[in-house]
Backbone as CSV, one residue per row, in Angstrom:
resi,resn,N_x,N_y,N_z,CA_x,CA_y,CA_z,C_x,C_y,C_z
1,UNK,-27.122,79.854,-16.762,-26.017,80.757,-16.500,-25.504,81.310,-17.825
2,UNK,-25.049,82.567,-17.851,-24.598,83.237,-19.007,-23.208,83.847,-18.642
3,UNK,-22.649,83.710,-19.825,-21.231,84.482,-19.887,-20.920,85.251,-21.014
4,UNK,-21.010,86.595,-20.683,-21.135,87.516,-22.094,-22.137,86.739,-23.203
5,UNK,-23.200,86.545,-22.878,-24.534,86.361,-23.517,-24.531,84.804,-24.364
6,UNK,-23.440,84.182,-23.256,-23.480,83.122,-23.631,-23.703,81.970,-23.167
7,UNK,-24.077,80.412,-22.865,-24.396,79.809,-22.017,-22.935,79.007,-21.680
8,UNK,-22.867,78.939,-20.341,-21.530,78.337,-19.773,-21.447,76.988,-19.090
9,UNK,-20.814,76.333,-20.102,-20.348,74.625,-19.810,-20.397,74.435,-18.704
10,UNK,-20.955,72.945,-18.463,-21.142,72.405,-17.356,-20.215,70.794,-17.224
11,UNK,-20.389,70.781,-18.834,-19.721,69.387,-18.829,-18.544,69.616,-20.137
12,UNK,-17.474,68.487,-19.567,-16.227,68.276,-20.470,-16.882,66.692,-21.363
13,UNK,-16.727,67.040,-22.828,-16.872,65.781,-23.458,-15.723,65.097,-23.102
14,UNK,-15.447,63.617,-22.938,-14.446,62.570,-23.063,-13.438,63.429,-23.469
15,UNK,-12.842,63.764,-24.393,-11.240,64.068,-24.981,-11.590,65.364,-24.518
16,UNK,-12.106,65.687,-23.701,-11.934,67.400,-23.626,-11.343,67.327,-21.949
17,UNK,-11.740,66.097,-21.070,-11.591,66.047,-19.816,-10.022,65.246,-20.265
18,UNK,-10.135,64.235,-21.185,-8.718,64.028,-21.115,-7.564,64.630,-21.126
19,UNK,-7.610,65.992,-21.581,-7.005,67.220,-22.222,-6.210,68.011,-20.738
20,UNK,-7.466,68.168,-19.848,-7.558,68.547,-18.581,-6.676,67.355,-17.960
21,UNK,-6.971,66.191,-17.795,-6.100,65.112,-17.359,-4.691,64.944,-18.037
22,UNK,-4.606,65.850,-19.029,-3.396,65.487,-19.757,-3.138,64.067,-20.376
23,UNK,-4.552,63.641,-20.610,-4.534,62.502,-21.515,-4.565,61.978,-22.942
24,UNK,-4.104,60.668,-23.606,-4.428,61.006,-24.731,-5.969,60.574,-25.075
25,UNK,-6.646,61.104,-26.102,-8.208,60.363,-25.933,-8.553,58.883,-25.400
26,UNK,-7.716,57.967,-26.397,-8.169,56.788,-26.512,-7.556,56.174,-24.601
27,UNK,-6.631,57.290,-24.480,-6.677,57.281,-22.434,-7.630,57.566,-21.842
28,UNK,-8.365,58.776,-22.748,-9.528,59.405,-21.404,-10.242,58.439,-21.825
29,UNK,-10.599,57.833,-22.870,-11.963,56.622,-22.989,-11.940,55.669,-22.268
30,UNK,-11.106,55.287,-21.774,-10.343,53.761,-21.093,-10.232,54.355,-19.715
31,UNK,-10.227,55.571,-19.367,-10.509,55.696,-17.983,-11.774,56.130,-17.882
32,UNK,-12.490,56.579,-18.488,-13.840,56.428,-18.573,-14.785,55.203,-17.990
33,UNK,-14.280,54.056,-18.810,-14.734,52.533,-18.776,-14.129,52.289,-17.493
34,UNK,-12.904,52.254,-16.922,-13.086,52.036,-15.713,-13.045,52.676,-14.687
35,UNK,-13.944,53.557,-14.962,-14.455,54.819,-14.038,-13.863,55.399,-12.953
36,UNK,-12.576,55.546,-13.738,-11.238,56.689,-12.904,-12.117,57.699,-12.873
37,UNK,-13.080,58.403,-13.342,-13.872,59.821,-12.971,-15.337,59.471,-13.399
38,UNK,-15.844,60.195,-12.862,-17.148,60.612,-12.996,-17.585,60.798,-14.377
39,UNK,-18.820,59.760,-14.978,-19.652,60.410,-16.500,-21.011,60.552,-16.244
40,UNK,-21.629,60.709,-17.216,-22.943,61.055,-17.434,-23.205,60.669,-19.069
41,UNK,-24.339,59.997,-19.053,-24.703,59.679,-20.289,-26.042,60.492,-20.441
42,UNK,-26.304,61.662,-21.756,-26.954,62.031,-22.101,-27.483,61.875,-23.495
43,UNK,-28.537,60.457,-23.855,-28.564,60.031,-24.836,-27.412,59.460,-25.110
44,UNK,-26.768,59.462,-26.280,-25.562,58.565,-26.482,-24.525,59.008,-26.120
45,UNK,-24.795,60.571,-25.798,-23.191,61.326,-25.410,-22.923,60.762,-23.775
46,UNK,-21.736,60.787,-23.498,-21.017,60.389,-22.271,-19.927,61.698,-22.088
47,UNK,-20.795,62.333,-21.420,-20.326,63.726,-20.658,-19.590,63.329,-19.340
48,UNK,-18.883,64.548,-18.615,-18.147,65.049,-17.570,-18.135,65.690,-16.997
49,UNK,-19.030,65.715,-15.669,-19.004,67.115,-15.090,-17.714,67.526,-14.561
50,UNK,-17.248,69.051,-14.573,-16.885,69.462,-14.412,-16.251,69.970,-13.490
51,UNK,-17.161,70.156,-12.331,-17.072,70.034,-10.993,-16.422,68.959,-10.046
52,UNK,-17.308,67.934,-10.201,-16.220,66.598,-9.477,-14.820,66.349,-10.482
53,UNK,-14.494,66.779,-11.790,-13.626,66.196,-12.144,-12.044,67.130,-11.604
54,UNK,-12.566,68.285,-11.451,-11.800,69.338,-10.808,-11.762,69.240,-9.431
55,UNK,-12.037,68.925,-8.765,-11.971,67.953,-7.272,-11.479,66.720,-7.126
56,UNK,-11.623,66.112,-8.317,-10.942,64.602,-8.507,-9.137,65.049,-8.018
57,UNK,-8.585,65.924,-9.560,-7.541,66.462,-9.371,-7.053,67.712,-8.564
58,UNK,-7.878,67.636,-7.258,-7.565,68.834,-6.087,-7.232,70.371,-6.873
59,UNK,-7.718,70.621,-7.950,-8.415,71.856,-8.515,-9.613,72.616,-8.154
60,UNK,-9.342,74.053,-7.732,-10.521,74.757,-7.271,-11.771,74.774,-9.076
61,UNK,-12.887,74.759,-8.947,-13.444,74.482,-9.496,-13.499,76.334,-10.928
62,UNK,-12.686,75.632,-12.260,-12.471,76.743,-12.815,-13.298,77.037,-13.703
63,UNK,-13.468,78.548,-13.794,-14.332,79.261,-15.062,-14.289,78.561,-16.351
64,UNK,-15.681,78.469,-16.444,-15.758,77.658,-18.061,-15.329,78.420,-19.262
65,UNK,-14.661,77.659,-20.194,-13.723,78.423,-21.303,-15.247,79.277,-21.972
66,UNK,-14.713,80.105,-22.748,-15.702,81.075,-23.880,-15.910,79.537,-24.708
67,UNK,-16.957,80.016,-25.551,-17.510,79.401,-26.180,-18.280,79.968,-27.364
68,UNK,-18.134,79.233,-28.701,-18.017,79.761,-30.112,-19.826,79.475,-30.121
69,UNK,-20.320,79.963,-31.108,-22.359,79.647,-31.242,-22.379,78.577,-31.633
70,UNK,-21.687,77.017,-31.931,-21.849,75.666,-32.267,-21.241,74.811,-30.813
71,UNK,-20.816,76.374,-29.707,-20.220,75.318,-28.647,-18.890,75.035,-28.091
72,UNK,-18.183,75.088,-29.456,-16.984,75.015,-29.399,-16.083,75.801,-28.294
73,UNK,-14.994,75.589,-28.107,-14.282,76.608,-27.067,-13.662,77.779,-27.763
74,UNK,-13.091,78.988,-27.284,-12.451,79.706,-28.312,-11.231,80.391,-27.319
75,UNK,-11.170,80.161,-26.256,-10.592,80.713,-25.191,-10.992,80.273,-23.735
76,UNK,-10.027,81.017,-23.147,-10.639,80.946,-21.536,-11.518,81.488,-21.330
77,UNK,-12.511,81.168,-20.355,-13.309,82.311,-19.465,-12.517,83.735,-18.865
78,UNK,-13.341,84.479,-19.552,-12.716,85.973,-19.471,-12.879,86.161,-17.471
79,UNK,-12.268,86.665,-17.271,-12.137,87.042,-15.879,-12.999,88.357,-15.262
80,UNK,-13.436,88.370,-14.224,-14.742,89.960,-14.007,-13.490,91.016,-13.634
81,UNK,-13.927,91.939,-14.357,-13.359,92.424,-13.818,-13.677,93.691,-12.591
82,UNK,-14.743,93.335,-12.104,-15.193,93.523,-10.819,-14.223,92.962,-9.623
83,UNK,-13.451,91.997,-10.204,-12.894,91.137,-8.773,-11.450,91.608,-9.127
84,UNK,-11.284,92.102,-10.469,-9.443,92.727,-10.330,-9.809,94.279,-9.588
85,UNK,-10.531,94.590,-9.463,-11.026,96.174,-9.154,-10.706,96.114,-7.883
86,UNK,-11.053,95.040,-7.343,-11.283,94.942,-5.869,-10.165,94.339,-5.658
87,UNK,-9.622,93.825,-6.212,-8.257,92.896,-5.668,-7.303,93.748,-5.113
């Protein structure tokens, strides 16, 4: 999947889902371990999908933020504006 020629997150690292949870890290790690949400271990990283974690907290499942060429976030997901046209 691409977003303005870019590839769009699927997963929240640990302190990035805590962020979303309004947690502090060393919270989201500790709910991690006792698997208040959903991970994924890819190699040593321990990812978050995105999807169940936004269902966890009865959130419709939201546009992945922009993203910098190392990954990073830099903003929200820009909105189409195909769907304000039509709105």
């Amino acid at each position: 999947m691409k977003v303005q020629g870019r590839a769009q997150r699927l997963v929240y690292t640990i302190p990035e889902a805590g962020r979303v949870l309004g947690l502090s890290r060393n919270g989201a790690y500790a709910a991690a371990r006792r698997g208040d949400f959903l991970t994924i271990r890819v190699g040593r990283r321990l990812l978050v999908p995105m999807g169940p974690l936004h269902k966890l907290v009865g959130a419709e499942a939201a546009p992945s933020p922009t993203l910098d060429e190392k990954g990073a976030s830099i903003g929200p997901a820009p909105e189409k504006a195909s769907e304000e046209a039509a709105g």
